[in-house]
Structure formats: structure tokens, C-alpha cells
C-alpha positions as CSV (number, residue, x, y, z in Angstrom):
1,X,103.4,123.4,126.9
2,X,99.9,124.7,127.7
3,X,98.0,121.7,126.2
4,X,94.7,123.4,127.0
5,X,94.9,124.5,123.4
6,X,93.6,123.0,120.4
7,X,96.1,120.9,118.3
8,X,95.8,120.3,114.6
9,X,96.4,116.7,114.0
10,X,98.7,116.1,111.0
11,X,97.7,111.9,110.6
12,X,99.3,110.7,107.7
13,X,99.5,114.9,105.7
14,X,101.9,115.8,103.5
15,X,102.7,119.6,105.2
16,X,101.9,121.2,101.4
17,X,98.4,120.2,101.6
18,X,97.1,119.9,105.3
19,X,93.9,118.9,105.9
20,X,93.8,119.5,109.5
21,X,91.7,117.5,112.1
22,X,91.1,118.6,115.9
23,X,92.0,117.0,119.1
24,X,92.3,118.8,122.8
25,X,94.7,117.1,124.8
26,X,94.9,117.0,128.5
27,X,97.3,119.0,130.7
28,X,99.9,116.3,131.6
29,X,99.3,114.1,128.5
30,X,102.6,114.1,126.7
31,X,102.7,113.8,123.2
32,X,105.1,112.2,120.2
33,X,105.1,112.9,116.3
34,X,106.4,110.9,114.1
35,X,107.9,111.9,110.1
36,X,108.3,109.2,107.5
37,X,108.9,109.5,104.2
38,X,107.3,106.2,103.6
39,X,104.0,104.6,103.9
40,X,102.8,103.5,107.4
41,X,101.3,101.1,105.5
42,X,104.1,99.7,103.3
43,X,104.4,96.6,105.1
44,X,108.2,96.9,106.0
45,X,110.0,99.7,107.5
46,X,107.5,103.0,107.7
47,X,104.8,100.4,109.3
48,X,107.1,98.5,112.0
49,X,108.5,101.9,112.9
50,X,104.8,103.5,113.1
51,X,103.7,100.0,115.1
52,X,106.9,100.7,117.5
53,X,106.0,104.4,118.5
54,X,102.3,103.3,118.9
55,X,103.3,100.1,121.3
56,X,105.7,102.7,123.3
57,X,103.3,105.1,123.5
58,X,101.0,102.3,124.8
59,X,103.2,101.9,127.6
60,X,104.0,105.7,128.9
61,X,100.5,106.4,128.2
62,X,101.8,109.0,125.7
63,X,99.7,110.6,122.7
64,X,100.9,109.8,119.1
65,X,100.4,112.3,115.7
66,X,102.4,111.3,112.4
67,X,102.8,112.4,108.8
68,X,103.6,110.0,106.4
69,X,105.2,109.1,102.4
70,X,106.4,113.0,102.8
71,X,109.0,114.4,100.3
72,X,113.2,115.1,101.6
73,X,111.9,118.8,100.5
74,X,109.4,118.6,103.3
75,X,111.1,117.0,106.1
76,X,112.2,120.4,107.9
77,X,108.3,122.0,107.4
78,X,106.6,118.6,108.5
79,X,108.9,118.5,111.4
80,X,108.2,122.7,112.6
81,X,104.7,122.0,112.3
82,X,104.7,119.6,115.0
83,X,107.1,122.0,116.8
84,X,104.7,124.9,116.6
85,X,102.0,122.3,118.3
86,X,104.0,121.9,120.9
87,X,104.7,118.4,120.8
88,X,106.8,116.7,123.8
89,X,109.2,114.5,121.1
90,X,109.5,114.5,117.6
91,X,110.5,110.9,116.3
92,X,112.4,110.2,112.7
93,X,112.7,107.0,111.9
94,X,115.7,107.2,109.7
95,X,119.3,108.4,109.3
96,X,118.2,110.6,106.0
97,X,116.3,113.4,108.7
98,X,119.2,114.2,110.5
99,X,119.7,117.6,109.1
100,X,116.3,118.9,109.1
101,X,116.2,117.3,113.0
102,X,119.3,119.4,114.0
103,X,118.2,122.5,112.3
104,X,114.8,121.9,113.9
105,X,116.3,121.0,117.4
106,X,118.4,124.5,117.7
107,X,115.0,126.2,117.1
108,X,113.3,124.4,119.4
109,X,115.4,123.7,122.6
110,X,112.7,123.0,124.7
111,X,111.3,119.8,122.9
112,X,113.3,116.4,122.5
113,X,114.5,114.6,118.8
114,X,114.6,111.1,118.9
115,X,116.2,110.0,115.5
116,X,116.3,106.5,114.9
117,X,119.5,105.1,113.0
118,X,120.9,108.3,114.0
119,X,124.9,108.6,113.7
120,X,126.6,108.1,116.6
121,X,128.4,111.6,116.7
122,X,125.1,113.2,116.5
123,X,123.7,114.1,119.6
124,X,127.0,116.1,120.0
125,X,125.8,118.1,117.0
126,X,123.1,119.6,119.0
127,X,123.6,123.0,120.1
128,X,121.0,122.7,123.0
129,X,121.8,119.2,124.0
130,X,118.3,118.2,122.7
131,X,118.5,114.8,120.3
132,X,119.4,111.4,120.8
133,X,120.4,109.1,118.2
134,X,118.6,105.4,118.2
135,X,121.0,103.0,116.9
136,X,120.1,99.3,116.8
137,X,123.4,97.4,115.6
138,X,123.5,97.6,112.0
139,X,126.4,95.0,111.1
140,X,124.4,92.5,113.5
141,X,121.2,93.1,111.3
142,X,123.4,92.5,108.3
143,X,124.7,89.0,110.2
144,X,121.2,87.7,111.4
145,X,120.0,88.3,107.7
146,X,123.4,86.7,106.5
147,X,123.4,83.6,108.1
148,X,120.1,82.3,107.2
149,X,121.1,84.1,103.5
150,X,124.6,81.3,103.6
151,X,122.7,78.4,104.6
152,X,119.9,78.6,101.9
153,X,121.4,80.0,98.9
154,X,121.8,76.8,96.3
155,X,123.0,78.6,93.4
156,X,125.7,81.2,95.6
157,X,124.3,84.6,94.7
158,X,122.9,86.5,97.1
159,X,121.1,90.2,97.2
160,X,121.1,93.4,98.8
161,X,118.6,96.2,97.6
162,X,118.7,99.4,99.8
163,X,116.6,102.9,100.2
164,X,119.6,105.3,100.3
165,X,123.3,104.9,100.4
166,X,122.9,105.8,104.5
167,X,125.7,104.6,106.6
168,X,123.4,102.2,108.4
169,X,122.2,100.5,105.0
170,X,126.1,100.1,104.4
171,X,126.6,98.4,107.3
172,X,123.7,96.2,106.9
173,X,125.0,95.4,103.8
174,X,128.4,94.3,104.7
175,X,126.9,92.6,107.7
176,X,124.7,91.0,105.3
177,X,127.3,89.8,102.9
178,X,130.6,88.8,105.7
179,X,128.0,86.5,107.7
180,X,126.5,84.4,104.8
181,X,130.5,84.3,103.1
182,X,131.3,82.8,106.2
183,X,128.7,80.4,107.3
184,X,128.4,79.0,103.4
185,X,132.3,78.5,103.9
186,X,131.1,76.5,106.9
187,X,129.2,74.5,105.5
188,X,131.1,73.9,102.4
189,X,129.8,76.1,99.9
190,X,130.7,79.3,98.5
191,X,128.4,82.8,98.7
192,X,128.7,85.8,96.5
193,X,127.0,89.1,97.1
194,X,126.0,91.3,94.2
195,X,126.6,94.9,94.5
196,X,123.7,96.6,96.2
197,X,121.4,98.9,94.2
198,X,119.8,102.0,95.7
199,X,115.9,102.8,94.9
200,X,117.1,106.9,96.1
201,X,113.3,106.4,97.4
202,X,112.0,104.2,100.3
203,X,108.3,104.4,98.3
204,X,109.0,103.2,95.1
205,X,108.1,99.6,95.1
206,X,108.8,99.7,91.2
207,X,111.9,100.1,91.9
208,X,112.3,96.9,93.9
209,X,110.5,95.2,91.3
210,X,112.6,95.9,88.6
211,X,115.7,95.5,90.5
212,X,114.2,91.9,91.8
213,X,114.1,90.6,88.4
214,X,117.5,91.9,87.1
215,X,119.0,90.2,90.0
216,X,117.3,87.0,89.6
217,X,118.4,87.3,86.2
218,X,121.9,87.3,87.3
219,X,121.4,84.2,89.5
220,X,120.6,85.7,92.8
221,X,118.5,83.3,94.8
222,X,118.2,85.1,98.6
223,X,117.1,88.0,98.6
224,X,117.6,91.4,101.9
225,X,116.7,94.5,101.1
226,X,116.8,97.9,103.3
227,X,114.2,99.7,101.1
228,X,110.7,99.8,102.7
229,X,107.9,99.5,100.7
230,X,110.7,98.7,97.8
231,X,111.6,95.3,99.5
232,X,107.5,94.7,99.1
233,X,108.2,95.0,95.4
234,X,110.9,92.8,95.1
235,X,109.0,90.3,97.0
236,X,106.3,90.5,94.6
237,X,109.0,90.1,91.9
238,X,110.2,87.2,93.7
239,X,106.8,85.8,94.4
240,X,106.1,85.7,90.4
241,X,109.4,84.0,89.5
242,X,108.6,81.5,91.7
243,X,105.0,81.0,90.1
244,X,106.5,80.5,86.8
245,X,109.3,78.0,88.3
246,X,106.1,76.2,89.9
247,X,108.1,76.1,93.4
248,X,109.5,78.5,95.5
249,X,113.4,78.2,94.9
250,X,114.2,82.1,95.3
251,X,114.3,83.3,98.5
252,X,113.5,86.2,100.9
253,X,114.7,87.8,104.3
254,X,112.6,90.5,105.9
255,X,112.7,93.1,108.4
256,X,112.6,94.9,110.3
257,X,109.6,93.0,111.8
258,X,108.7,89.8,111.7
259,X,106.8,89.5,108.3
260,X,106.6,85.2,107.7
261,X,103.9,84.7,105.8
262,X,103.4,88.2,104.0
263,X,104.7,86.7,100.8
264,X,105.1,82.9,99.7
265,X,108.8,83.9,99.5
266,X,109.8,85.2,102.8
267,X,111.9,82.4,104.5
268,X,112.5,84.4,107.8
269,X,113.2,88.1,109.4
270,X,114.9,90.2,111.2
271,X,113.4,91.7,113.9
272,X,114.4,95.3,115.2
273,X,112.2,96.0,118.7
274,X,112.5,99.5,117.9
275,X,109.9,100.1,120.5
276,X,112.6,99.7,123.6
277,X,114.0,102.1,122.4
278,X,111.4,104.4,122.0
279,X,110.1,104.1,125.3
280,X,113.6,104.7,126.8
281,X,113.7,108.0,124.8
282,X,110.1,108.9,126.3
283,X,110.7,107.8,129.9
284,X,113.8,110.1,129.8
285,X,111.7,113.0,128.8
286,X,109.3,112.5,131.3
287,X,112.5,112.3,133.6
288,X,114.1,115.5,132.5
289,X,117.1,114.3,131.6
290,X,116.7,113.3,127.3
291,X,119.4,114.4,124.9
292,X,123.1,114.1,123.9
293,X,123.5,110.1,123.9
294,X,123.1,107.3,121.6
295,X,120.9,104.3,122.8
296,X,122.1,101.5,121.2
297,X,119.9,98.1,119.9
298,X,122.0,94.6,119.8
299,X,121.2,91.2,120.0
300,X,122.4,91.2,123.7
301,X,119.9,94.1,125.0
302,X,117.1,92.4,123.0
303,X,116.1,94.6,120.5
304,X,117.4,92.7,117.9
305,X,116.3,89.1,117.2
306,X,116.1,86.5,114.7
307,X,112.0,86.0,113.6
308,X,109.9,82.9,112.9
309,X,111.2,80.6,110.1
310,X,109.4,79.1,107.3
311,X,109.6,75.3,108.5
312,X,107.7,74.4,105.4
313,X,111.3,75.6,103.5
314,X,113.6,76.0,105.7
315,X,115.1,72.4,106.4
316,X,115.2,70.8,109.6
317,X,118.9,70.9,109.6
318,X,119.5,74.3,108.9
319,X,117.0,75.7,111.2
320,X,118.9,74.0,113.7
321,X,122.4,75.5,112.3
322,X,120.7,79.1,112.0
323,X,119.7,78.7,115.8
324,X,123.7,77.9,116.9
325,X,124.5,80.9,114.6
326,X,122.4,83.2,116.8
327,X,123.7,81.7,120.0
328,X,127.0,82.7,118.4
329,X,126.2,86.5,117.9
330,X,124.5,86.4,121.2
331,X,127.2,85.4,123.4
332,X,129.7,87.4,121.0
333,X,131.5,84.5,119.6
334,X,130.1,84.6,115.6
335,X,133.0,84.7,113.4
336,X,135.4,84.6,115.9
């Protein structure tokens, strides 16, 4: 790319109405844009996948340019205009881009698609060999959530609200829902999941407040959610039950990033280092040899982990139990 040119910085634009800034980038600087349809800002998933490009980036010495809380419609345009900058890698955070990255990636062979939660059979989807699929482990997401969700639930409902119906968020879900079954059952107790509800839009923390209280109202009393700036919403929600209880008896499981003491309610997180595999993706561009493979995240590569727990809730006991639970999944002996 001849990065003597000028390149219009597209920080945080919808591509319908661009108000373009000006940066000159150096010869061998490399450069990676991000799309999200969420906020940066939503304190959940657009902000801990902005925060992973930016610490990978960190590390390569790369450049980074995003645009954020765009619409589906605009997820192919957002993407070309980063294309037509000539940008090194162009990084989607989500398994709902994968159409407009393929369509993008046969018109652009020569730059590189990293698409986080991407399908497994996608890379080979690529006519020019140019995407890669991140994929941390979405079933041991679902567990690490579960767990914790089986030990703490008193009254045996649990929750689930999700963004999209995306084969990731099902898995989390199932994950989600086998794990606390089976440590409750462990412990002597009983869990059920409710069926999950879909917001059909990652910024729509409305949403996760209405669906909060209709699932309080059915008895839920832990709460995981795959829903961005939704999940802030049902925390909110959940935040205001417990006000009017006058304790905090409902709980709340974040992720992907460790979020303890965002809201009165969250008990513990999941925590997706999304930035591993970022920088693997970069370091194979700079290496010449990105594309056609899926770079998976587990517990055992660490770029999944179990976050800080609320000791001021989260009884002596059971932390102990959730540790041995982990230790479980780690050494690939949970549920077994």
C-alpha cells in the first residue's frame, strides 16, 4: 500500500454520514480497522473487543481506525471504505459480518479479514484464501458462566438474553445452561434455564431492560446475557429489583471482560482475551502467511478465563467450589 497518501479516518462514523478526519501514516506502519455495530462504549462486548484490537495493536506497533453502532445495511460500505484506504486488516468482531467480510474479501485479495466468532468452515469460503475466523470456545464460555450461575441460584431459574440467534450465542447458551444443571445437581439442588430471548440488536439496552424484568418476574435469579450494550440494560433492570428488595438477591454474570464492580449486581465474568488472538492474526500478516484457518480461544490456550468474584456475595464456600470447577474445564475433566 503506498501509505504516503492521506487516509480519511472513519473513528466511530456511520459510512452514511462521514465526517472525515486526516491522518498520514508512515511507510511501514501497518494498519487495522475495526466494524461494530455496537457502541465502543457500551460497557460489554463492542468496548472489550475495541480494548482487545487497541492492546494488540499496542504490541505489533500497529495503527488502529474503527466505526462503531453501524447498521447490518451498512456493514459491506463501512467495511469497502476501509478497503479503499488501504488498510493492512479489517477486524469484525462478530459472527453476524460474515457475509459482507466474504463479499468484501473476494474484492480485496490483497488485504487480510480477521472475523472474530467466525464459523469454523469459513475461511474455506474465501475465494482468495484471505479471512481467518477467531473462535474462542463458545460452549466453555457458556460453562464458566454456568457454574458460578448453579452454585448461586437460590430460587432455580436462571437466564440467558442474547443479541442474535448466531451459532456462537447458541452455544453459549447451551454451555450456559448444561454447566449450572450439573453443578446444582452436585450440590443438591436443581437449575432450570428459561428459554433465551433475542434483542435482534446488540444496541438496544431497552431491550435488556424489559426482558430483565419479565424474567425476574418469572423467578429468574442469575442472570448471562450475550447482548452488548443489552446485558447493560438488564443489569440496570436487575440493579433496581434489588433496590426495591433492599439486598441484592438477583444475580449477574458478565463478559466478555472482567466487569466486577460495573453494577451492584454483577457477581463475576467471563473473560474472553480476545487480544491473543488478534495479535496472532497481525503477526501472521506481517509474516505473509494470514488466511484460511481458524484460531481457536479455550481455557487451555488462555484466552478464556474465569474473572474476579464478588467476595462480598459470593460465599466463601462456593468460591472455593467455582475455583475446582475451573480446574475441571482446564484440565478437561468438567462433566466427565
Amino acid at each position: 500500500m503506498n501509505r504516503k497518501m492521506l487516509a480519511v479516518v472513519l473513528t466511530g462514523v456511520m459510512v452514511s454520514s462521514l465526517v472525515p478526519a486526516f491522518t498520514a501514516y508512515a511507510d511501514d506502519t501497518r494498519t487495522v480497522a475495526m466494524i461494530c455495530d455496537s457502541s465502543i462504549s457500551d460497557g460489554g462486548w463492542g468496548m472489550a473487543c475495541y480494548n482487545a484490537m487497541v492492546a494488540a495493536a499496542e504490541k505489533t506497533g500497529w495503527e488502529t481506525m474503527y466505526s462503531d453502532s453501524i447498521a447490518q445495511s451498512a456493514y459491506y460500505d463501512t467495511i469497502v471504505s476501509y478497503c479503499d484506504l488501504g488498510v493492512d486488516m479489517i477486524y469484525a468482531p462478530g459472527n453476524q459480518y460474515t457475509d459482507a467480510v466474504l463479499q468484501a474479501a473476494e474484492e480485496y485479495p490483497e488485504i487480510a479479514f480477521a472475523l472474530l466468532n467466525g464459523g469454523v468452515d469459513t475461511p474455506e469460503k474465501a475465494a482468495n484464501g484471505n479471512v481467518s475466523s477467531l473462535l474462542p470456545d463458545a460452549t466453555q464460555i457458556g460453562w464458566i458462566a454456568g457454574a458460578l450461575a448453579g452454585l448461586m441460584s437460590e430460587s432455580g431459574t436462571i437466564a440467558f438474553i442474547g443479541g442474535m440467534e448466531l451459532d456462537t450465542t447458541l452455544a453459549k447458551y447451551a454451555g450456559y445452561g448444561e454447566a449450572a444443571a450439573y453443578v446444582a445437581e452436585q450440590n443438591g439442588k436443581s437449575v432450570t434455564l428459561l428459554d433465551p430471548v433475542y434483542s435482534g440488536d446488540f444496541s438496544a439496552s431497552d431491550k435488556g431492560i424489559e426482558f430483565a424484568k419479565a424474567m425476574i418476574d418469572q423467578g429468574a435469579d442469575v442472570f448471562f446475557g450475550d447482548a452488548s450494550a443489552v446485558d447493560s440494560g438488564a443489569r440496570q433492570a436487575i440493579d433496581e429489583a434489588n433496590e426495591a428488595n433492599g439486598s441484592i438477591t438477583i444475580y449477574d454474570i458478565a463478559q466478555p471482560t472482567d466487569l466486577l464492580g460495573q453494577n451492584a449486581c454483577v457477581i463475576g465474568s467471563q473473560v474472553t482475551d480476545n487480544a491473543v488472538l488478534i495479535e496472532l492474526s497481525m503477526k501472521a500478516v506481517e509474516e505473509g502467511n494470514f488466511g484460511g484457518e481458524t484460531l481457536f480461544g479455550t481455557l487451555q490456550n488462555g484466552v478464556l478465563s474465569a474473572g474476579e468474584l464478588n467476595t462480598e456475595i459470593v460465599p466463601e464456600e462456593v468460591q472455593t467450589a467455582y475455583a475446582d470447577y475451573i480446574k475441571q474445564m482446564e484440565e478437561g475433566t468438567f462433566m466427565q
